[in-house]
C-alpha positions as CSV (number, residue, x, y, z in Angstrom):
1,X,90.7,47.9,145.2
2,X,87.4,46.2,143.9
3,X,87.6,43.7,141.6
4,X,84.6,44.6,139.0
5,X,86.0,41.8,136.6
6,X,83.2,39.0,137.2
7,X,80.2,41.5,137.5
8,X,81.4,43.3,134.3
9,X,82.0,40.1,132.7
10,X,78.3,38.5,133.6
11,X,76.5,41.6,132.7
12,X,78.2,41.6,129.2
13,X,77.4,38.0,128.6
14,X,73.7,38.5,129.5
15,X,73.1,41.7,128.1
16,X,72.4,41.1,124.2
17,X,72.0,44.9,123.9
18,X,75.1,47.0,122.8
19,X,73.6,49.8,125.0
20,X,73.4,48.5,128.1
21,X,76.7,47.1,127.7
22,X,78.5,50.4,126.6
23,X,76.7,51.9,129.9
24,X,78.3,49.0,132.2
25,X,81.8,49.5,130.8
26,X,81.1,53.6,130.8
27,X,80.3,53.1,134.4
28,X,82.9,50.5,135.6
29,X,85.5,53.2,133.8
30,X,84.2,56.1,136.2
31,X,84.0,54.3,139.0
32,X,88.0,52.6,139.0
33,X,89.2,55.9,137.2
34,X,87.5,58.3,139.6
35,X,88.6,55.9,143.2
36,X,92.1,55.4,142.1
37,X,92.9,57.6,139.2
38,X,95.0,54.7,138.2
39,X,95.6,53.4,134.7
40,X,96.3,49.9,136.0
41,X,93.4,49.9,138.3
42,X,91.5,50.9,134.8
43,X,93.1,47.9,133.1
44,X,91.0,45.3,134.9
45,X,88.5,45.9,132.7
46,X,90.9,44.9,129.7
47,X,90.2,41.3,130.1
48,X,86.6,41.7,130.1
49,X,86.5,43.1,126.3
50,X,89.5,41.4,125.4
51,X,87.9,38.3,123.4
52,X,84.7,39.7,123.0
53,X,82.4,41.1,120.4
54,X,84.7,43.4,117.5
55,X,81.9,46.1,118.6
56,X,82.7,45.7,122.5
57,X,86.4,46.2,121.4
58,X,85.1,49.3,119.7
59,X,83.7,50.3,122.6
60,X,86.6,49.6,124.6
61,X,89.0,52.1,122.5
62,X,85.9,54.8,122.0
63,X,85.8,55.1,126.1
64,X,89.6,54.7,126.4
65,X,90.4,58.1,124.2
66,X,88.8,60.1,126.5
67,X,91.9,59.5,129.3
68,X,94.4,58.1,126.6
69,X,96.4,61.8,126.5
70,X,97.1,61.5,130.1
71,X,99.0,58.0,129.9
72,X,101.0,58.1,126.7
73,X,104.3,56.4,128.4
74,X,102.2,53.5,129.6
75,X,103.3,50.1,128.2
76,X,100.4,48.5,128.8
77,X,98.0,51.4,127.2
78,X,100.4,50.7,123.8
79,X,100.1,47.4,123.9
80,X,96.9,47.1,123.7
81,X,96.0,49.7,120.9
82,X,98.9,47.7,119.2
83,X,96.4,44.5,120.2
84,X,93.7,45.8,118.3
85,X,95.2,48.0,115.3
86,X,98.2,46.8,114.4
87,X,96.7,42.8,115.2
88,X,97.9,41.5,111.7
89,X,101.6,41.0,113.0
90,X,100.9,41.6,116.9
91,X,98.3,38.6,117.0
92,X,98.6,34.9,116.6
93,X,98.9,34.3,112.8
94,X,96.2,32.4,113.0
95,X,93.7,35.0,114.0
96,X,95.0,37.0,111.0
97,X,92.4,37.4,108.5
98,X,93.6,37.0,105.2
99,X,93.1,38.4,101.4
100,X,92.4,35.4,100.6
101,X,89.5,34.3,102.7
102,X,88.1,37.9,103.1
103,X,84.3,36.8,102.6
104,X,84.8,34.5,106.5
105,X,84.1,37.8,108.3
106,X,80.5,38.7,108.3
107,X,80.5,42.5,106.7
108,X,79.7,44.1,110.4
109,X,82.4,43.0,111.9
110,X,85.0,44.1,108.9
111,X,83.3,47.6,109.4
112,X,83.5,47.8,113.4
113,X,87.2,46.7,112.5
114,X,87.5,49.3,110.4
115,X,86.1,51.6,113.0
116,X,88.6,50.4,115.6
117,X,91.5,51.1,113.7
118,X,90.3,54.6,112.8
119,X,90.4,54.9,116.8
120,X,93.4,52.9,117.2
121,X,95.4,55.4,114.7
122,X,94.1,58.1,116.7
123,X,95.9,56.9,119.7
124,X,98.9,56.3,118.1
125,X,98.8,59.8,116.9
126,X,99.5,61.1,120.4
127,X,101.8,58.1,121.5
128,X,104.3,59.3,118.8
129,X,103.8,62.8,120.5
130,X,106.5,61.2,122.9
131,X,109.9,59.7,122.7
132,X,109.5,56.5,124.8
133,X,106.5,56.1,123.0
134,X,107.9,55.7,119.4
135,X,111.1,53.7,120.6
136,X,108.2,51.2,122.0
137,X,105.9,51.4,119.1
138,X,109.6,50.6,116.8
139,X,110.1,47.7,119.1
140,X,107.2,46.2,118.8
141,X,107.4,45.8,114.7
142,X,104.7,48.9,114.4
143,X,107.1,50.0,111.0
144,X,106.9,46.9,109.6
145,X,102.8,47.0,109.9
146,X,102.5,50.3,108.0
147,X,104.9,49.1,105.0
148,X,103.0,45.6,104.8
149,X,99.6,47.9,105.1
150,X,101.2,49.9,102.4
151,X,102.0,46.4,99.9
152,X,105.6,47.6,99.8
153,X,106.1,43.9,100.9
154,X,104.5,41.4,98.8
155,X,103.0,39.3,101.6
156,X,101.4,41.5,103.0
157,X,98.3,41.3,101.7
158,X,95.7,43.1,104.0
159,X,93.5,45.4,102.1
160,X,91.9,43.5,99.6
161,X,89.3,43.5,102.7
162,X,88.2,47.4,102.3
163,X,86.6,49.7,100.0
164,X,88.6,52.6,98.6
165,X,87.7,55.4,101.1
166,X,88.2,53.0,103.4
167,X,91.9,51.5,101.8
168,X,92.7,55.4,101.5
169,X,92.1,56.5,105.2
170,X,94.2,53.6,106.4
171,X,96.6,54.3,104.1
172,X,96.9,57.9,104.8
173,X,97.1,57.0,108.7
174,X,100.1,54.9,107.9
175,X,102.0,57.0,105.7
176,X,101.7,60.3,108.5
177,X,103.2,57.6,110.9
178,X,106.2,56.5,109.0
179,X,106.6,59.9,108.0
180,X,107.1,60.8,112.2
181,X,108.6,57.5,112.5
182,X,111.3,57.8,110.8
183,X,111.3,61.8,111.3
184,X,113.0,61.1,114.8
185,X,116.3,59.4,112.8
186,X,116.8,56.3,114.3
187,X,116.1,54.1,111.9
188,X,118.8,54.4,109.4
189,X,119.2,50.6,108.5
190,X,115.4,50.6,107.4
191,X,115.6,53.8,106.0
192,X,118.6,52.3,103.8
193,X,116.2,48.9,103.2
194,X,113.2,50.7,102.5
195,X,115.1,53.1,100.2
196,X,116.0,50.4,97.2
197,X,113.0,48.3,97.1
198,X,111.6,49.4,94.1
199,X,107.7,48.5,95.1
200,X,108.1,51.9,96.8
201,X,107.7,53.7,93.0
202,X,105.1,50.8,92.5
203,X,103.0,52.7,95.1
204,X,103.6,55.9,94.0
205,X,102.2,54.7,91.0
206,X,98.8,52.7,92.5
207,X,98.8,56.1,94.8
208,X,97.9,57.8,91.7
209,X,95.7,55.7,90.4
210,X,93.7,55.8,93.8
211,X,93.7,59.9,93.7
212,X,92.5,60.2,90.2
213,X,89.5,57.6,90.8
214,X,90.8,55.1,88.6
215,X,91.0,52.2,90.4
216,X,89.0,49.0,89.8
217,X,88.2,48.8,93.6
218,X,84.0,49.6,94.7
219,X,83.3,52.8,95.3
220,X,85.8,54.3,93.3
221,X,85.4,58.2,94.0
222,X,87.9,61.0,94.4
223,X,88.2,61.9,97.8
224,X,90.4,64.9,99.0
225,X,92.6,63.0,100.7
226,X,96.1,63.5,98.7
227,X,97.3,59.8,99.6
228,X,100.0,61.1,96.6
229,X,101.2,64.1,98.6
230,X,101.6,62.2,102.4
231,X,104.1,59.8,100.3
232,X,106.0,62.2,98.9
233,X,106.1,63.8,102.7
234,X,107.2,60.3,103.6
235,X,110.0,60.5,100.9
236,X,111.5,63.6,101.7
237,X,112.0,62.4,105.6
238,X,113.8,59.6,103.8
239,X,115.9,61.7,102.3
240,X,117.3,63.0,105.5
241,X,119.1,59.7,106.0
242,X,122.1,60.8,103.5
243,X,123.1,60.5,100.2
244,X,123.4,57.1,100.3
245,X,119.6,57.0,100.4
246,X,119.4,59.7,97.7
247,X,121.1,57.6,95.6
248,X,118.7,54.6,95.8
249,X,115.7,56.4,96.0
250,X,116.8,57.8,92.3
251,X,118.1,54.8,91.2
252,X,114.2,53.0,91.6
253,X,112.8,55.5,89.5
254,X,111.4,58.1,92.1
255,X,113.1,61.0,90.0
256,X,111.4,60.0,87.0
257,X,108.0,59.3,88.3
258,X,108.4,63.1,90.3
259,X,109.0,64.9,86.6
260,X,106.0,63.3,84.9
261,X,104.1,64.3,87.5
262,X,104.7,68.0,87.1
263,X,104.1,67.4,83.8
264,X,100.0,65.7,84.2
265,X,97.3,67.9,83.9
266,X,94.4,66.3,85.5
267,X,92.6,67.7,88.2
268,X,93.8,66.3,91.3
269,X,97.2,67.5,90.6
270,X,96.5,70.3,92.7
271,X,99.0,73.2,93.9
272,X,99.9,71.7,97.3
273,X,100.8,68.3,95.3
274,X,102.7,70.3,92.9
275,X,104.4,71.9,95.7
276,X,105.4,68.4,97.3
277,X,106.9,67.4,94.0
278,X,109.4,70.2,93.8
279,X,110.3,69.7,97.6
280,X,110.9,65.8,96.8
281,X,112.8,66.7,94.1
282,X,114.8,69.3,96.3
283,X,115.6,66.8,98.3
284,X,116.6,64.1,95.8
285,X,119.2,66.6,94.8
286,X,120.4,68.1,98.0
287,X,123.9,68.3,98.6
288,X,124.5,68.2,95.0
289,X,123.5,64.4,94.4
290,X,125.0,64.1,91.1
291,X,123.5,60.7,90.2
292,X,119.9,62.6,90.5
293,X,120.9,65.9,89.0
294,X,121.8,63.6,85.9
295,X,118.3,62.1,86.4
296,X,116.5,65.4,86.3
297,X,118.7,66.1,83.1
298,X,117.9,63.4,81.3
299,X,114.2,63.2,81.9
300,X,113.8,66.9,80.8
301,X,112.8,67.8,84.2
302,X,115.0,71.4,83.7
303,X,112.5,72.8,81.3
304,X,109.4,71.2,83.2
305,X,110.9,73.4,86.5
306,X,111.4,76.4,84.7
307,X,108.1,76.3,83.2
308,X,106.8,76.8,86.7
309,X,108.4,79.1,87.6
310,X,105.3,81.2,85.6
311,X,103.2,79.4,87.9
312,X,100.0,81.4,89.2
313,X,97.3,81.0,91.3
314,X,94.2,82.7,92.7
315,X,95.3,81.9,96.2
316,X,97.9,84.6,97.0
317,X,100.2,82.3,100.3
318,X,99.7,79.0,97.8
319,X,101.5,80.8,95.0
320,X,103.8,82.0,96.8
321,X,104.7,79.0,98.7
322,X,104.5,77.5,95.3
323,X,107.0,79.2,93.8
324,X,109.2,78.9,96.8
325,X,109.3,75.2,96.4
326,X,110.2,75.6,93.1
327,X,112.8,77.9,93.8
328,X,114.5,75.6,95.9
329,X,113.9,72.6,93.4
330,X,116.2,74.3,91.1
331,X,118.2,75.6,93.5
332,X,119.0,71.4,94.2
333,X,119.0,70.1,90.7
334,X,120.5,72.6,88.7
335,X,123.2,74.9,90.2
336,X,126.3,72.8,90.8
337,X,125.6,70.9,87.4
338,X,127.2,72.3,84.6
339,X,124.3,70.5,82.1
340,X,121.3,71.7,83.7
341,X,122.4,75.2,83.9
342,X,123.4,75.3,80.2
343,X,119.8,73.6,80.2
344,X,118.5,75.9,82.4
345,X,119.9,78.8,80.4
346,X,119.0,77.2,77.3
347,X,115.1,77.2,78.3
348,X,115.7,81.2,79.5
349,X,115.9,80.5,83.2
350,X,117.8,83.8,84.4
351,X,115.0,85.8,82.2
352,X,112.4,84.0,84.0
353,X,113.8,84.4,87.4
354,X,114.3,88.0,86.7
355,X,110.6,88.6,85.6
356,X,109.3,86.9,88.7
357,X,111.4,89.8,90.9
358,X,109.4,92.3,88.8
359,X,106.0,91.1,90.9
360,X,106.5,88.1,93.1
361,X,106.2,88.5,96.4
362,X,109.4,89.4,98.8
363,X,110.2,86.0,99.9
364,X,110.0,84.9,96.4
365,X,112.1,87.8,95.7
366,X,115.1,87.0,98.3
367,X,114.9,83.6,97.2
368,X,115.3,84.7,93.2
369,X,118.1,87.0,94.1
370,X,119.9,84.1,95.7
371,X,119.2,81.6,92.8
372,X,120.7,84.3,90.6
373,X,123.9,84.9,92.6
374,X,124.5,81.2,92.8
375,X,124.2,81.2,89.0
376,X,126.4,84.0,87.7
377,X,129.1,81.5,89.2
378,X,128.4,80.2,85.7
379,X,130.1,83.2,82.9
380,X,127.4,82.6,80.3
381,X,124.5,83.5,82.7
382,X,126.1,87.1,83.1
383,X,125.1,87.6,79.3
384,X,121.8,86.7,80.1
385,X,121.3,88.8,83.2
386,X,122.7,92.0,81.3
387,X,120.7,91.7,78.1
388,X,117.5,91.5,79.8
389,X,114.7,94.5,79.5
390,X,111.4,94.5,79.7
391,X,108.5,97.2,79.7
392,X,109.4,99.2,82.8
393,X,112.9,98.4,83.5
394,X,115.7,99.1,80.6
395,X,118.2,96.5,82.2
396,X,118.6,94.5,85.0
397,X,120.5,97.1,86.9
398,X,117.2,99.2,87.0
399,X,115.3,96.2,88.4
400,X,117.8,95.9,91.1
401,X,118.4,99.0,92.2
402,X,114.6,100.0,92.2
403,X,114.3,96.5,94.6
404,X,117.3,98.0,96.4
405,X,115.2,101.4,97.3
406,X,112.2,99.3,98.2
407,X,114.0,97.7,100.4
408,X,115.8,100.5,102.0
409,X,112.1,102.2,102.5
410,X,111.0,98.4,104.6
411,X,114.3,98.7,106.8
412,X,113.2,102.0,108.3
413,X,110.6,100.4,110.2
414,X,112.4,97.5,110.7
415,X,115.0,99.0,114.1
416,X,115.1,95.3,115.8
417,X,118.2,93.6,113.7
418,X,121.3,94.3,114.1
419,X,124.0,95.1,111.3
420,X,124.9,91.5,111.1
421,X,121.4,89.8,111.3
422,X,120.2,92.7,108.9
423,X,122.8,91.8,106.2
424,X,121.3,88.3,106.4
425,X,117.6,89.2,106.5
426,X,117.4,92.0,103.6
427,X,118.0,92.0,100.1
428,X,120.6,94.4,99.8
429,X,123.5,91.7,100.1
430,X,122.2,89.4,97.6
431,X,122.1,92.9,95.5
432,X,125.5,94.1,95.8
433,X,127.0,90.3,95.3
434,X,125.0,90.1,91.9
435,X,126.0,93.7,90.8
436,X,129.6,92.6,92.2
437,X,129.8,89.6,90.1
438,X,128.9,91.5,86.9
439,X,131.0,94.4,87.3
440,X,129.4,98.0,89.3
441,X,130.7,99.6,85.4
442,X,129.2,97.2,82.9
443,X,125.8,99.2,83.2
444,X,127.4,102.8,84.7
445,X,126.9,104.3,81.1
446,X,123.3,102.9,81.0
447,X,121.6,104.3,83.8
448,X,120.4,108.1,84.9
449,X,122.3,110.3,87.3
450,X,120.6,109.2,90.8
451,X,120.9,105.3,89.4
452,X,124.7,105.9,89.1
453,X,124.8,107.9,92.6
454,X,123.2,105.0,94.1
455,X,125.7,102.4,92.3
456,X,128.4,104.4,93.9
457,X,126.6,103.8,97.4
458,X,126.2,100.1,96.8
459,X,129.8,99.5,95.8
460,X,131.1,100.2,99.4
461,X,128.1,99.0,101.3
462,X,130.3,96.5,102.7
463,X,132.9,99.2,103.9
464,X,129.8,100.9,105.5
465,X,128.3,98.0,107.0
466,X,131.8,97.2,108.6
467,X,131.4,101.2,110.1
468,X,127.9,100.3,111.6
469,X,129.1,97.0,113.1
470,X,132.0,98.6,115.0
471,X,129.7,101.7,115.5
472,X,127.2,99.0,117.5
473,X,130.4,97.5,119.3
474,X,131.0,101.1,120.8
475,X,127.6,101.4,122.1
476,X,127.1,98.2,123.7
477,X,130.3,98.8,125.5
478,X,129.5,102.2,126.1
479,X,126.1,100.7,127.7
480,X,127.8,98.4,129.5
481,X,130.3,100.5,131.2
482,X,133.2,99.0,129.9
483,X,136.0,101.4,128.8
484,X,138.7,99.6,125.9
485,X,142.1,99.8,126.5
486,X,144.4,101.8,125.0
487,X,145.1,99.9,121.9
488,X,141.6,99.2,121.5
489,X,140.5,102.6,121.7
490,X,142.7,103.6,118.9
491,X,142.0,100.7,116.7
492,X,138.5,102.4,117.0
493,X,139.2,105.3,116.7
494,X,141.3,104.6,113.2
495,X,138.4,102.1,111.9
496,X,135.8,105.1,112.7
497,X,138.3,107.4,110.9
498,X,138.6,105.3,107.7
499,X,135.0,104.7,107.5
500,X,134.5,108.7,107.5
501,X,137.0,108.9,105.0
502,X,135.0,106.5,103.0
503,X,132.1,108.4,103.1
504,X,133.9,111.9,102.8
505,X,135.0,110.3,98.9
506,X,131.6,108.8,98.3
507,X,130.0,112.6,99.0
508,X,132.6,114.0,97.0
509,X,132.7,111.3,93.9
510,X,128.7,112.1,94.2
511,X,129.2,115.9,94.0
512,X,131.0,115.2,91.2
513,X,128.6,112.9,89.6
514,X,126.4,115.6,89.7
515,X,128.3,118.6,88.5
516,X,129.7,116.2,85.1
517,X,125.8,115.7,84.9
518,X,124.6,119.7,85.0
519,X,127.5,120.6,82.3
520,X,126.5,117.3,80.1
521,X,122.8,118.7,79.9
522,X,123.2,122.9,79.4
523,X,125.8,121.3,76.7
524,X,122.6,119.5,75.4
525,X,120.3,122.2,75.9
526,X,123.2,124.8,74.4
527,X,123.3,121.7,70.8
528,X,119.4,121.4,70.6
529,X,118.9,125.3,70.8
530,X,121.8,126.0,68.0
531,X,119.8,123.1,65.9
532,X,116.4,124.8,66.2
533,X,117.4,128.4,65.7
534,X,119.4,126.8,62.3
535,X,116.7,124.6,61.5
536,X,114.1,128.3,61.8
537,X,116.1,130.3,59.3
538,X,116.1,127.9,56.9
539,X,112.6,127.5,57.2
540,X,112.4,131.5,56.8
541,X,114.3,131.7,53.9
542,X,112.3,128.9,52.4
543,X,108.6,130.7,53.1
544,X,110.3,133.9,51.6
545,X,111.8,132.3,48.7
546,X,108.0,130.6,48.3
547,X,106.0,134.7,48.9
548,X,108.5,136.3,45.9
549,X,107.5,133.7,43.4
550,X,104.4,133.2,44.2
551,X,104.1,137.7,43.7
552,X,106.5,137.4,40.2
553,X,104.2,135.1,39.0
554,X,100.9,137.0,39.6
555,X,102.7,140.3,38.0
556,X,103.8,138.3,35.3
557,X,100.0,136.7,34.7
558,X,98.6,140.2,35.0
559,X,100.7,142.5,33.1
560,X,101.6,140.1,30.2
561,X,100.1,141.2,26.5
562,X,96.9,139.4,26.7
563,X,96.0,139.1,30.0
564,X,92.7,139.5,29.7
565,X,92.4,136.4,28.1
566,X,93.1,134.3,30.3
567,X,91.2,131.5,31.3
568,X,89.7,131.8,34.2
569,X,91.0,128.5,35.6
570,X,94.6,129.9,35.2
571,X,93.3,133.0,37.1
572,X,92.4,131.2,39.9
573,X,95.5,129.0,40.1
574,X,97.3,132.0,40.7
575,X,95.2,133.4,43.7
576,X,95.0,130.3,45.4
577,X,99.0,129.9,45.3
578,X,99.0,133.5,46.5
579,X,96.7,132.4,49.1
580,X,98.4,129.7,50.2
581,X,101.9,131.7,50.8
582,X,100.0,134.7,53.2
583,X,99.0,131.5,55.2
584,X,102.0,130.0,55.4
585,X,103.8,133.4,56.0
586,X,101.0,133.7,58.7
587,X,101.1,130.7,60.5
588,X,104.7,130.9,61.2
589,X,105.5,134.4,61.8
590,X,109.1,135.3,62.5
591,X,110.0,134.0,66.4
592,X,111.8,137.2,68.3
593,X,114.2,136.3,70.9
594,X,113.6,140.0,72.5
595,X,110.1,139.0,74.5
596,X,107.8,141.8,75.8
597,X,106.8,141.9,79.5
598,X,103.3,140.5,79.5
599,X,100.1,143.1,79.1
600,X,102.5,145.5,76.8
């Protein structure tokens, strides 16, 4: 193998220009990696840039990332980035620049720093891609340099050296690798240290400060870059370490600081951070973490969770995914807790999750359904669900069974599932538990005849599903060529009997259904006609009663001694009340129940 070390190294120290030097290393890293497609044959040029200029080391990772992908196990390769990123605890401390003397580096060299980390976290990006790669970066103290980066340690004081774009991307870059860090589960002691050090809400806190622009840092803009939503990712993967971490988590103040940001209404509290919230608070509370749930309670975060659950957006996916997350926050922090579901009921939960199945979307929907059925473990929330109405549905029943026919319609083109996996998948369990829990009669009386038809249907969809799993058993063994034994065969035979049976009752409680229904209406139809008919002789007799007077009294007027003296107003009195009877008499001639055929 050549050895291009002293030629490299000559041509760098005589070469003032940055160009030609980036050409000499561009070259020496073809030549060695094209001769011996080595990485270590590649790593003689590591001493060479080394202890150089901060832009050669630029250079050195810039030409490195094109071939870094191919040698993500290597030691060395990890090392090295480790060298040059992560140098406040990897190098000697006293090549560590400090907050306190950050004016000793001249302003280029911070930013070609800067630039190499940018490049350095980009490599460490696809080392963490890998097992062996994470265990090495763990060993070598890489979680310790993204809290310290992060001031969750007090002496750890690195960033006083950048701007705040520039404090954010670093920041952001750390946070996404704790988050896959401690993703892989093998760091429960830190996650159990980390969890109760209370300078973790502290930076949730300067987080927000640094997404709302407020900081007193230069260049103090608002960039997109949601450093508040890549903690609370980071939180949540916390929370997958146990209650035990739950607990401490809560007890710094991260349940607090999660309610009051629902509750903000500036303008970087987007959607997608709003949707983070809810899933941190989902998983403060997973499990039934009582210490959290009491949290949630006591900072009024019940009403503040069931306020979005009116949430809308002009983005179809974000508002659903919104709501989802919501969904599930509840789910977490209130069912299980007999004060936030008298809280949640209180604020008109179970009417709100009831409206959202009216026009939410179908995940939303099976989510809703399940939310409910958890809650009418509760009594009181049964009283809500049956006196809800709204314009288009009388009850709740209606809602449910018109989301039961929907769904009936989507399973026709859905042939893929099985009975089982199809029970899971649709809605039509979660239905028949809810209508279950309340009682198939409490809204019998309620609903029309094809409501209470289908209620009759949905009260033995479990006996039928049972028929359609054992009718799938026959044909797979049927398929198979596999004949059941005796005793078998007549165990199906009997369930495939008493399933038939089922239905046979079903059909004929149906028929019956309809027949009570036919006699209910001619009795109807039979009342309303009696009522009319009475209510058109009376009418009659009224209109004639009305004609004779109104004659008796013309007569009388006429043929009374003196009649032609009467005024002439009194005159015309008369004829118009004569007048008015013809028209009467006229306009409601008498009704014959003996019709003519039409043209005679």
């Amino acid at each position: 193998m050549l050895d291009f070390s002293e030629p490299l190294r000559s041509v760098c120290a005589s070469c003032s220009d940055p160009v030609t030097r980036l050409m000499a290393l561009q070259l020496a890293f073809r030549v060695l990696t094209f001769e011996h497609e080595s990485l270590d044959a590649w790593f003689t040029l590591a001493p060479i840039v080394e202890h150089d200029t901060p832009m050669l080391n630029d250079v050195f990772l810039l030409v490195y990332e094109i071939q870094a992908a191919q040698y993500t196990h290597h030691p060395d390769l990890i090392g090295f980035v480790l060298r040059h990123t992560a140098r406040e605890i990897v190098a000697p401390h006293d090549d560590v620049p400090t907050a306190s003397a950050p004016s000793t580096a001249p302003a280029q060299s911070l930013r070609i720093q800067l630039e190499a980390k940018q490049v350095g976290f980009k490599l460490i990006d696809q080392f963490l891609v890998h097992s062996d790669s994470r265990d090495f970066l763990i060993e070598h103290h890489y979680v310790d340099f993204c809290l310290g980066y992060l001031t969750f340690r007090p002496q750890a004081q690195f960033d006083q050296r950048w701007t705040l774009r520039e404090l954010k991307a670093i920041h952001v870059a750390c946070l996404a690798h704790l988050t896959r860090l401690f993703g892989s589960g093998s760091l429960a002691q830190e996650a159990g240290n980390i969890s109760c050090d209370p300078l973790l809400t502290t930076y949730l806190l300067d987080a927000q400060s640094l997404d709302n622009g407020q900081s007193d840092r230069p260049n103090a803009v608002n960039p997109s870059m949601g450093l508040v939503a890549r903690f609370l990712q980071f939180a949540v993967t916390l929370c997958t370490y146990g209650a035990s971490v739950q607990v401490k988590l809560g007890a710094i103040g991260l349940v607090q600081e999660s309610i009051a940001i629902l509750t903000r209404r500036e303008p970087w509290v987007t959607e997608t951070l709003k949707r983070g919230v809810c899933q941190l608070i989902s998983a403060l509370c997973d499990h039934e973490c009582r210490p959290n749930q009491l949290l949630v309670a006591q900072t009024n975060g019940v009403f503040s969770l069931v306020q979005m659950l009116s949430c809308k957006s002009d983005h179809p996916q974000r508002q659903e995914l919104l709501r989802i997350a919501v969904l599930d926050a509840i789910w977490s922090a209130v069912c299980g807790c007999r004060c936030n579901e008298e809280s949640f009921l209180e604020a008109g939960g179970v009417y709100k999750l009831l409206d959202l199945l009216t026009h939410g979307e179908r995940a939303v929907q099976s989510h809703a359904l399940s939310l409910v059925l958890e809650l009418l473990e509760n009594p009181k929330s049964r009283r809500h669900l049956v006196t809800w109405s709204n314009s288009k549905y009388r009850n709740s029943a209606e809602l449910l069974l018109d989301l039961w026919r929907k769904e009936k319609v989507a399973l026709k083109f859905d042939r893929e599932l099985n009975a089982l996996d199809e029970m899971r998948a649709n809605l039509c369990g979660k239905i028949f538990g809810i209508l279950s829990h309340v009682g198939f009669d409490a809204f019998r009386t309620q609903l029309c005849e094809s409501d209470q038809r289908l209620v009759l249907n949905i009260e033995r969809y479990l006996d039928f599903k049972v028929g359609v799993v054992w009718e799938e058993i026959t044909y797979e063994l049927a398929s198979e060529g596999i004949r059941p034994v005796s005793p078998d065969a007549c165990v199906l035979s009997e369930i495939k009997t008493a399933v038939q049976q089922k239905e046979a009752s079903i059909a004929s409680m149906q028929a019956e259904l309809a027949r009570k229904f036919t006699d209910q209406e001619r009795e109807r139809e039979g009342h309303f006609f009696d009522e009319f008919m009475a209510t058109h002789h009376i009418a009659k007799r009224v209109e004639d009663g009305g004609a004779a007077a109104a004659g008796a009294a013309a007569v009388a007027t006429t043929t009374a001694p003196g009649a032609h003296k009467v005024s002439r107003g009194a005159r015309k009195a008369v004829r118009i009340a004569a007048g008015q009877a013809v028209l009467s008499s006229s306009a409601n001639p008498p009704i014959s129940h003996h019709f003519s055929p039409l043209g005679q």
